[in-house]
N, C-alpha and C positions, 0 to 999 in steps of 0.2 A: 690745225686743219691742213689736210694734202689737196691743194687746188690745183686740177689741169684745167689750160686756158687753152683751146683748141681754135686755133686764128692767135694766136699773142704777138703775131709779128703787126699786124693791122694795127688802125688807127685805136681804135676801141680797147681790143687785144691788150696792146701795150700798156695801156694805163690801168687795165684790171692788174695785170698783173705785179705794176707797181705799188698799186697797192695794197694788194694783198701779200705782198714782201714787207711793206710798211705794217700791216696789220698782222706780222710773228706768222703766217702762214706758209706751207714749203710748196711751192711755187714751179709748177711744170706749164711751158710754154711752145705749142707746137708754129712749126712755118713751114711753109712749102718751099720758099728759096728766099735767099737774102740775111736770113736769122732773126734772132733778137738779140738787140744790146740795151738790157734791164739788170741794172746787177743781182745777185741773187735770185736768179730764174734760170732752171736747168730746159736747157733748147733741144726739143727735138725735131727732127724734118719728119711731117709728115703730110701723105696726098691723101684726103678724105676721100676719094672717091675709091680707093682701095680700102674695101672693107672690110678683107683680112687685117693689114695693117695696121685701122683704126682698133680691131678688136684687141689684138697682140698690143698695141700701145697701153690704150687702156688697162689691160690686165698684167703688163707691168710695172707700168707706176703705183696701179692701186690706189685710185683718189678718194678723197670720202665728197666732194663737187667735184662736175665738171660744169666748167663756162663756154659753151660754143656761140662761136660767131664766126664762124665761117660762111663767105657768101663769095662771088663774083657774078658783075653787074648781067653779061653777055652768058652765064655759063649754067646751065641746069643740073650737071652732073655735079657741079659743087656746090648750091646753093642749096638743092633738093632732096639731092641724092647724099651728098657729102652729110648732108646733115641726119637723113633717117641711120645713117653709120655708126654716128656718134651716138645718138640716143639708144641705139640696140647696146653700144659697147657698154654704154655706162647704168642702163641699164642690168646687163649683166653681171657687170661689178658693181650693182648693188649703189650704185653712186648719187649722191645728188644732182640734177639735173638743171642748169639754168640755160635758156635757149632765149638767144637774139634775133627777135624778128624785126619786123621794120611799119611805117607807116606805110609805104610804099605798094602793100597790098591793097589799099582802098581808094576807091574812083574819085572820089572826092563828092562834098555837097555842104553847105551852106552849113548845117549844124553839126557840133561838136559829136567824132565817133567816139563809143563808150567802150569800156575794154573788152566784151562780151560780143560786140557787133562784128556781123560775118564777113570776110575778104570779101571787093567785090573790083577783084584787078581787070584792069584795061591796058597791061604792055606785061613781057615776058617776064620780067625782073619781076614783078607783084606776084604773078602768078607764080613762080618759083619759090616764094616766101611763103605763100598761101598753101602750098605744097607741103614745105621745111612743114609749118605749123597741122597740118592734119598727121602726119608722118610721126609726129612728136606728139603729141597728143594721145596716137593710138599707141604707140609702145610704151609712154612712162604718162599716168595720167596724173602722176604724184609732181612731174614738172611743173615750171614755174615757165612762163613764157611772157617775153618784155617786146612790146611793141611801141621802137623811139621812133625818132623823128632826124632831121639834121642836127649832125653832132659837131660842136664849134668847138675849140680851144688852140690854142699853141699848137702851130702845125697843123689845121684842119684843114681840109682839101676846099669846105665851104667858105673859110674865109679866105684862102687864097683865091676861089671863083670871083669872089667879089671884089679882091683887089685888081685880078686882072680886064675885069668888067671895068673899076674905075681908070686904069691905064687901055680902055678902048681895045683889049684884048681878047675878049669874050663878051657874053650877053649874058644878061640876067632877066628874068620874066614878071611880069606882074601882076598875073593872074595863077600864079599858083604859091602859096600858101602853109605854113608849116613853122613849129612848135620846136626849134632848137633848142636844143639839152649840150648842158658844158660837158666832155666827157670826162670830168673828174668828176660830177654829181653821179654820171650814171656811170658810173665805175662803181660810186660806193655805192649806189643803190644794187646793184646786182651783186657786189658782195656780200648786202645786208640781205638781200633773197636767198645767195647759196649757203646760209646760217639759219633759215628760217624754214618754214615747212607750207610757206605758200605752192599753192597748185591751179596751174591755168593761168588766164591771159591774164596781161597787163599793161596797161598804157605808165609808160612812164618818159616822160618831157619835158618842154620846160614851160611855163603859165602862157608867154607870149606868143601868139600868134602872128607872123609880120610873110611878106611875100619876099620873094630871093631878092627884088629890088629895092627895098623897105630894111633886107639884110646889111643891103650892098651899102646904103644910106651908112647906116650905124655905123659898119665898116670906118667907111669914111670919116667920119666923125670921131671915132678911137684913135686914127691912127692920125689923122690931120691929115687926109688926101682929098684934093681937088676932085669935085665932083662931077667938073665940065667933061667929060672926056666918056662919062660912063653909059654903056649904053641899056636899056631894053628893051624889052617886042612881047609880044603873049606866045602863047603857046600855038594857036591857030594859028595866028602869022609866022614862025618859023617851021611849020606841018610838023609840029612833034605830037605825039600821041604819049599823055605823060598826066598823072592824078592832078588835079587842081590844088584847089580847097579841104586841105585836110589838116582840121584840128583835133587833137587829140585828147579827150576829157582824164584829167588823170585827177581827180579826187581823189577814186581808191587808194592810188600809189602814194596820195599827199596823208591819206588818212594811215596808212600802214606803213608807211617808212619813217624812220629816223630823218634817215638823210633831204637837207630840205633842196630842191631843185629850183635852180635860181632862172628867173627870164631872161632871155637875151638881150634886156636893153638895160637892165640892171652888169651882166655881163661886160657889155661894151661901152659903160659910161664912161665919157669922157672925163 
């Protein structure tokens, strides 16, 4: 199988593409600056918001998947727009389509959202994804659409948050809520999707439910760092306007994947 990874220089990006180098596939990887260094991944620069670009890219690699995950946090033209780009491209080359959405669309509330349940954003970043996801939907309805959560492993931006939480360097929150996925499980989970003929949403995370501060603990605990130093606040107390409470039901993805997705405190045992 010919896999474009369209973001492969990102966090996520990177280790799809790994392993689908590991799993005999020929492995195309795009970046907007800085590269990838994945061996066995041919690098190309590209700006999804130029969607000549994206189409010409696409239609010469010629993939039979593409894996997008392109997003930035502040940017609509790449989270929204970049992304209806991609799924026109690979729709027209006839491609398989896997597309990385986020929990990040939903306001949060006390019981578990189901993969079917509708975006219901409260900050610009949600509403961007909820975007990406109507955009992709209406051009490829044969997609697969994976909505994770905080993604932890070796170099993850989350766990560095919480180290520098516990070095009194940042803040971590207590009142907001969320289902971290190791990004090697959901790497091979969206590989085992862009092989499979699933269509539409999907929650896929990991069982545990913990708060960034509850993260930060674990943290701690993994790595044997002092925990006097670390701070938190809620979300109302620091005036952020940001999802609470949002857990992720992923039965479906436990009943139809292979790949099993482990909880973060199985993850971070000490």
């Amino acid at each position: 199988m010919r896999v474009l990874v369209v973001g492969g220089s990102g966090f996520l990006g990177r280790e799809v593409c790994r392993r689908a180098v590991d799993a005999g596939c020929s492995v195309v990887g795009t970046f907007h600056s800085g590269g990838i260094e994945v061996p066995g991944v041919a690098a190309r620069r590209l700006d999804v918001t130029d969607r000549a670009a994206v189409r010409a890219l696409v239609a010469q690699v010629r993939p039979d998947a593409v894996v997008s995950t392109p997003y930035r946090y502040d940017d609509w033209t790449v989270t929204a727009d970049g992304t209806a780009h991609v799924a026109v491209a690979a729709a027209e080359a006839g491609a398989r389509l896997v597309h990385m959405s986020s929990d990040a669309l939903h306001a949060g509330r006390p019981s578990p959202y189901l993969d079917d349940d509708v975006p219901t954003p409260i900050h610009a970043y949600g509403a961007a994804k909820a975007a990406a996801e109507t955009a992709v939907r209406a051009i490829d309805p044969g997609a697969a659409l994976v909505r994770t959560s905080l993604i932890v492993g070796a170099g993850s931006k989350q766990i560095q948050l919480c180290r520098d939480a516990l070095a009194g360097r940042a803040v971590l929150f207590t009142d907001e809520t969320r289902c971290p996925v190791d990004v090697t499980d959901l790497a091979d989970a969206v590989l085992e999707l862009a092989h499979s003929s699933y269509a539409g949403l999907l929650n896929v995370a990991g069982p545990d439910a913990v708060s960034r501060a509850e993260l930060g603990l674990l943290v701690a605990g993994r790595f044997g760092l002092d925990t006097a130093a670390l701070k938190t606040t809620t979300g109302g107390a620091a005036g952020v306007v940001r999802p609470t409470e949002v857990r992720l039901d992923c039965s479906r993805a436990t009943g139809l994947l292979r790949t099993r997705l482990r909880g973060v405190r199985e993850l971070l045992a000490s």
